[in-house]
N, CA and C atoms as a LAMMPS dump frame, in Angstrom:
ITEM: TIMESTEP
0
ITEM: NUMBER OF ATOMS
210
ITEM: BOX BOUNDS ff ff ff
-5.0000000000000000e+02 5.0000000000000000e+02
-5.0000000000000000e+02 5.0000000000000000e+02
-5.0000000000000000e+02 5.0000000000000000e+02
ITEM: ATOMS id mol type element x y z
1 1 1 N -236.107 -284.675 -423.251
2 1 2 C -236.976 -285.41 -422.367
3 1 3 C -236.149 -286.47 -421.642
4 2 1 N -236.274 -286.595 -420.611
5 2 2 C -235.584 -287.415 -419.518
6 2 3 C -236.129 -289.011 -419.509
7 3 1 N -235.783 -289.779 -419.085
8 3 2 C -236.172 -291.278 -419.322
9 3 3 C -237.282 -291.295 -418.31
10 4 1 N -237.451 -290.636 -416.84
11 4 2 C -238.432 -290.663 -416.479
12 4 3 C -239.432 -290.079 -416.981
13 5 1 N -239.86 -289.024 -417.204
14 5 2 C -240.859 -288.52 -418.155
15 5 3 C -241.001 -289.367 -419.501
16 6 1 N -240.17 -290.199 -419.993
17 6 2 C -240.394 -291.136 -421.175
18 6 3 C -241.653 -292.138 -420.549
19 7 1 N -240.829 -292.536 -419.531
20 7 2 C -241.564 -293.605 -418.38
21 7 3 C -243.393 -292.946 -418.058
22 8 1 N -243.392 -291.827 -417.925
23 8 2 C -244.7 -291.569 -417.325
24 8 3 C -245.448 -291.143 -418.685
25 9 1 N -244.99 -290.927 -419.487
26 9 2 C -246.009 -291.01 -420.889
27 9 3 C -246.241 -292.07 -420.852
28 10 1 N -245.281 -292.905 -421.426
29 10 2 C -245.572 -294.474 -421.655
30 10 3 C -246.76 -295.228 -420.706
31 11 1 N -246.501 -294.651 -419.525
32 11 2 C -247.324 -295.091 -418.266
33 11 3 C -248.322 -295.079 -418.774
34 12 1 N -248.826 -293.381 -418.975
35 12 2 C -250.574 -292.949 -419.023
36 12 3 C -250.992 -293.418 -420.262
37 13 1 N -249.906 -293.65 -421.475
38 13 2 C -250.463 -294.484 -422.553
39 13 3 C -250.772 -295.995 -422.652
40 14 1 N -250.453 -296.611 -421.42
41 14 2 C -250.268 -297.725 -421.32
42 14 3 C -252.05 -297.848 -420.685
43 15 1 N -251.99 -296.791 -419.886
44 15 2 C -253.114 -296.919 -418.771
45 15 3 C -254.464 -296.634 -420.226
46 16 1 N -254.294 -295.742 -420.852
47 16 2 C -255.486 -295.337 -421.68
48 16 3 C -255.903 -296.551 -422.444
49 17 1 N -255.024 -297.239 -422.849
50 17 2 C -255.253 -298.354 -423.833
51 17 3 C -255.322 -300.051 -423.289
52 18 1 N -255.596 -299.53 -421.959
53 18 2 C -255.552 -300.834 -421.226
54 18 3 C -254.844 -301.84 -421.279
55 19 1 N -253.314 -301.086 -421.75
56 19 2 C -251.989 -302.438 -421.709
57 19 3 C -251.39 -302.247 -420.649
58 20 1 N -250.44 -303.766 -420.107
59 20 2 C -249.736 -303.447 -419.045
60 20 3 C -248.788 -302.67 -419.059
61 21 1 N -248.391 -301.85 -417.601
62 21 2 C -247.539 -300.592 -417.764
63 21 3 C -246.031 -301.246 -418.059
64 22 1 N -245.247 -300.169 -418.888
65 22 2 C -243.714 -300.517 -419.525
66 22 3 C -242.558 -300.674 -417.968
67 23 1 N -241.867 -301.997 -418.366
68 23 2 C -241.083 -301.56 -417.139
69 23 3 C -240.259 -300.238 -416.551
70 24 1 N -240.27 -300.139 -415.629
71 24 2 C -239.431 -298.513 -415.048
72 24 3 C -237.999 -298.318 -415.266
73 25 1 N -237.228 -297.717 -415.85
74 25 2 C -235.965 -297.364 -416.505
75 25 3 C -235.201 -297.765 -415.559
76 26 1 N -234.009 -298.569 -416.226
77 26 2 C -232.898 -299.184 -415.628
78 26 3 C -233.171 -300.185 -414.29
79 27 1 N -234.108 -300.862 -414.605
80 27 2 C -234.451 -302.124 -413.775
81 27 3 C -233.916 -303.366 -414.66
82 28 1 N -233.373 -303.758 -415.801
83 28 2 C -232.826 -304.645 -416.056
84 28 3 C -231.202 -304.303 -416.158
85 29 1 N -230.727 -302.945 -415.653
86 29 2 C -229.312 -302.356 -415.781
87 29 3 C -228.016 -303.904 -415.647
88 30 1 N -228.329 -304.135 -414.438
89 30 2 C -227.873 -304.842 -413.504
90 30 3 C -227.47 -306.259 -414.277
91 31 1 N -228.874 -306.997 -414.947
92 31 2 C -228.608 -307.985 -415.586
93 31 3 C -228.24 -307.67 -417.109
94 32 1 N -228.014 -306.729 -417.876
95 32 2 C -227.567 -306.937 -419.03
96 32 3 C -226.214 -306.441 -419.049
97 33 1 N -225.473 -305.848 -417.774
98 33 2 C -223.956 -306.182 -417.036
99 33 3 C -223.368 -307.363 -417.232
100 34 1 N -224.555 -307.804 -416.567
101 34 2 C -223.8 -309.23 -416.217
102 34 3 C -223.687 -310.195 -417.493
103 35 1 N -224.725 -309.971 -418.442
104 35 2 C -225.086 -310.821 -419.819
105 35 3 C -223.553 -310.609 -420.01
106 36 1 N -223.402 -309.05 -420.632
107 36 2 C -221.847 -308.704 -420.97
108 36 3 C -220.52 -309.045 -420.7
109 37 1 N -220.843 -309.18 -419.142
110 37 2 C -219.594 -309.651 -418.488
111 37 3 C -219.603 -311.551 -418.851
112 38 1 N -220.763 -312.028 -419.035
113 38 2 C -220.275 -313.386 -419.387
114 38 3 C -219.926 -313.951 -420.593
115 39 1 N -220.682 -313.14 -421.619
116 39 2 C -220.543 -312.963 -422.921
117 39 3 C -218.857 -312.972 -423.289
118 40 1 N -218.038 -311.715 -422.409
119 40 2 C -216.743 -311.707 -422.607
120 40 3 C -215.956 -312.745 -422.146
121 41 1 N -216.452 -313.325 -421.18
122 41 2 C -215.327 -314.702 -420.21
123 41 3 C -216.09 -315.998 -421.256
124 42 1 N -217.363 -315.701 -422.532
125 42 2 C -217.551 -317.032 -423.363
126 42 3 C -216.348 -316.835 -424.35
127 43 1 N -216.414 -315.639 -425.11
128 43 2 C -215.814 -315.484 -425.885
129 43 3 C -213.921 -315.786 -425.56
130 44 1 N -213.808 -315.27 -424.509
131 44 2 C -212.177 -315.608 -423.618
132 44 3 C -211.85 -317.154 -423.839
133 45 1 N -213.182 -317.858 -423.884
134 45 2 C -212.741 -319.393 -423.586
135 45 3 C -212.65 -320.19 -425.025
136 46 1 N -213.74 -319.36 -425.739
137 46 2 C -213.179 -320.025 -427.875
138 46 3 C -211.926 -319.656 -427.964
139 47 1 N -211.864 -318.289 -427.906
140 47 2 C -210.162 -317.675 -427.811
141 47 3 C -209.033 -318.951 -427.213
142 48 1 N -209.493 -319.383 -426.734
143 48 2 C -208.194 -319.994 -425.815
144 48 3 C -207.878 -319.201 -424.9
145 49 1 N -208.172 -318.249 -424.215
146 49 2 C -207.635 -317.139 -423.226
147 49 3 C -208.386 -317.691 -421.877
148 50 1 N -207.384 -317.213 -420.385
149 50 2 C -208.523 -317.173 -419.593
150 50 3 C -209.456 -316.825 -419.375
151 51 1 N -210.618 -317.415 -418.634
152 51 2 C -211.498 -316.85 -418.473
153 51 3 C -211.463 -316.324 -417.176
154 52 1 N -211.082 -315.449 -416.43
155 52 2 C -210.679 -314.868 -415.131
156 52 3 C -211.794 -314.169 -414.723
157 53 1 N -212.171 -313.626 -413.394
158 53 2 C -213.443 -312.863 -413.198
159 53 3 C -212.334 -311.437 -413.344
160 54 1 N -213.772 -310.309 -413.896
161 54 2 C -212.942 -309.183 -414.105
162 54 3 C -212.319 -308.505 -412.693
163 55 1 N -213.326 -308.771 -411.602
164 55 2 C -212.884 -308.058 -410.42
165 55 3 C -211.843 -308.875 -409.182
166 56 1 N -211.734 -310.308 -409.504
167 56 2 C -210.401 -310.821 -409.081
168 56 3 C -209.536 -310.004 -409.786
169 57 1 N -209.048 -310.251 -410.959
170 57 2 C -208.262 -309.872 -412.175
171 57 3 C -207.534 -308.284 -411.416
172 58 1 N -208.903 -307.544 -411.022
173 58 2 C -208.528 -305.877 -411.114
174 58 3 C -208.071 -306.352 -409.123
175 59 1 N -208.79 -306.772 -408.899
176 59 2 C -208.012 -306.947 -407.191
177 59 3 C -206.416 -307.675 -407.074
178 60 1 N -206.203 -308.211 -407.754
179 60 2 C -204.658 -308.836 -407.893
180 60 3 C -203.688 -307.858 -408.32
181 61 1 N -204.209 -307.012 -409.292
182 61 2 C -203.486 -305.348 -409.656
183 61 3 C -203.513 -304.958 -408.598
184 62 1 N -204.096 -304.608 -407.871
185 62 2 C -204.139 -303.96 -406.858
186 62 3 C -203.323 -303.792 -405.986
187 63 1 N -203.905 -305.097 -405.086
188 63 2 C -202.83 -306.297 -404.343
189 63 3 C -201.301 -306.557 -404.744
190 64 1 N -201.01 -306.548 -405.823
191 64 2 C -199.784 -306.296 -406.596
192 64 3 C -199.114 -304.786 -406.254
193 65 1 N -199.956 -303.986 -406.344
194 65 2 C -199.216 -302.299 -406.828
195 65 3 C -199.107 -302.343 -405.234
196 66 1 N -199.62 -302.639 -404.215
197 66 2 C -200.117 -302.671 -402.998
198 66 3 C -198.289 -302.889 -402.575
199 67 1 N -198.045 -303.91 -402.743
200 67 2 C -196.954 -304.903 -402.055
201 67 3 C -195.516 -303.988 -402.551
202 68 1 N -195.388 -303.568 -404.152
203 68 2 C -194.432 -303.06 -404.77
204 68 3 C -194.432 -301.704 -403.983
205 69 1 N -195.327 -301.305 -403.319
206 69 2 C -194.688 -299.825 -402.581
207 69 3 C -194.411 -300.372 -401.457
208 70 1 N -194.578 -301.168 -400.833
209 70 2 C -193.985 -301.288 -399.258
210 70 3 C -192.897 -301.876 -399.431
């Protein structure tokens, strides 16, 4: 069974029993990313490590490998 069809049971069971309907799959995707991603730059900073953003971090690789071929 697919998460949408999880979703539309849940729906019509939601509807029969007069509770509000379950949120729609992967609508909090986005923010429990981000929980993660800050979670790791908290933990970076007890560490003593930087706390760098991951996608500066991966753009400076880049930018780096970028320069070493020309």
């Amino acid at each position: 069974m697919t998460a949408i069809e999880q979703y539309l049971i849940d729906t019509y069971r939601s509807a029969q029993h007069e509770d509000p309907p379950p949120p729609p799959p992967g609508r909090d995707d986005v923010a429990v990313l981000r929980a993660a991603r800050s979670y790791g730059q908290f933990q970076a900073v007890l560490e003593g490590r930087p706390a760098n953003h991951p996608w500066r971090a991966a753009l400076r690789r880049l930018l780096a490998r970028h320069r070493t071929c020309q």
